[in-house]
Every structure is written in structure tokens, then in C-alpha cells.
N, C-alpha and C positions, 0 to 999 in steps of 0.2 A: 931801384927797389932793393930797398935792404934784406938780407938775407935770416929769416926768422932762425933763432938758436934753442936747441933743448935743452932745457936745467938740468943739468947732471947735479945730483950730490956731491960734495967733496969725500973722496975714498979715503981721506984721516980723517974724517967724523962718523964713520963707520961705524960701529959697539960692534966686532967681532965675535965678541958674547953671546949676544943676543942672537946672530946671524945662526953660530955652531948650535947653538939649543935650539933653536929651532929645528934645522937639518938633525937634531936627534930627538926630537918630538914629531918629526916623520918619519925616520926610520922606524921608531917603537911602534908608530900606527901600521907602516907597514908591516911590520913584523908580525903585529897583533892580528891584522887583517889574513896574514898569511896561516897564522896559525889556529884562526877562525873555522879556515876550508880543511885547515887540517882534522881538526875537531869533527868537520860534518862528513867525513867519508874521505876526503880526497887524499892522494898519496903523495906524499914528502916527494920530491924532487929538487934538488940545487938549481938546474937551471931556472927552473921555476922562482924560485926563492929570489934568486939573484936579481930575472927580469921584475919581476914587484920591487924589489929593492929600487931599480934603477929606474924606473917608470914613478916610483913612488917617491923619488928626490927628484926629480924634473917636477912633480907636482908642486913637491917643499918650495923648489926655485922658485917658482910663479908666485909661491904664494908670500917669499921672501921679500920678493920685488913688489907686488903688490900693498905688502906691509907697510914697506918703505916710503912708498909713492904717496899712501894713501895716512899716515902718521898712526897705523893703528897701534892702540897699547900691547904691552908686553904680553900678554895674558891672552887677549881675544888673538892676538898673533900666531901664540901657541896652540890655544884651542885650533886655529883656523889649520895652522900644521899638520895636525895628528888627522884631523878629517882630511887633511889631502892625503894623508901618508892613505890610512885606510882605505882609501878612492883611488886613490891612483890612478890608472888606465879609464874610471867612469869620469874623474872630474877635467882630467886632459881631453876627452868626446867631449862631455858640454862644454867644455868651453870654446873648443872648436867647433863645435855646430853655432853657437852663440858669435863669434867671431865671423864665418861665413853669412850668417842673414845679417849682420850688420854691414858688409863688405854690398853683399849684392841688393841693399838697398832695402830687404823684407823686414826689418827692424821697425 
């Protein structure tokens, strides 16, 4: 029995371009998102700051790879970005609750 193989991309057909603007069309969203809570009462903290930051490129990543996978355009890419950036921690849960009833069958 032959052993099935996953299509990787070749890593020189990459647009590195495209990848870095992305990861700064989530940053902006998370920034933006951050400075949202700032706007409605909550108080400036770095750590803070920082964890959105970092929670909100793990979002970008997903949604990098997802990009990729899935050949979306430049643009709906972008857009798709910034909504992670500004989601962050909410679109990393659903997609994990979505991930889990898939796994255990409730899908």
C-alpha cells in the first residue's frame, strides 16, 4: 500500500509580499481592536497590548495558510486579515470549538 503524500507548495513560489502585508493588516486590526477597549473605558497596559498582538498574528498565521490553501485573492486575503487581527482570541475559540465537533463526530 502506497503511502498517501501532502502537496506542499514549493517555498520559492512564495510572494513574500503578499505574506508581510498580510501579517501587517493584522497587526493594524489588532492594534485597532486594542485601541477600541481603549476608547471604551479600559486601561492601556503593555502586557496587554502585547498578548493581542501575539494572539492576533497566530490569527494572521491561520489565516495565511488558509489563504494559501484555499487560492484566495489579494484583497479578500487582506480583508480576511484585519478581521482576524481585530478577533483574535474570539476567532482562534471558534475555530477551535468548530475543529472539536468535527473531530468528535457532532459535525
Amino acid at each position: 500500500m502506497k503511502k498517501k503524500k501532502m502537496p506542499i507548495k514549493d517555498p520559492n513560489n512564495i510572494n513574500w509580499t503578499v505574506v508581510i502585508y498580510l501579517f501587517f493588516i493584522t497587526l493594524l486590526g489588532s492594534l485597532a481592536s486594542y485601541c477600541y477597549h481603549i476608547m471604551n473605558g479600559d486601561t492601556f497596559r503593555i502586557g496587554m497590548l502585547l498578548a493581542q498582538i501575539l494572539v492576533s498574528t497566530f490569527a494572521g498565521a491561520l489565516v495565511v495558510l488558509g489563504a494559501s490553501y484555499f487560492n484566495l485573492d489579494f484583497e479578500l486575503a487582506g480583508g480576511i486579515a484585519g478581521l482576524a487581527g481585530w478577533s483574535g482570541a474570539t476567532l482562534i475559540k471558534a475555530l477551535e470549538e468548530r475543529l472539536i465537533k468535527k473531530a468528535s463526530g457532532k459535525d
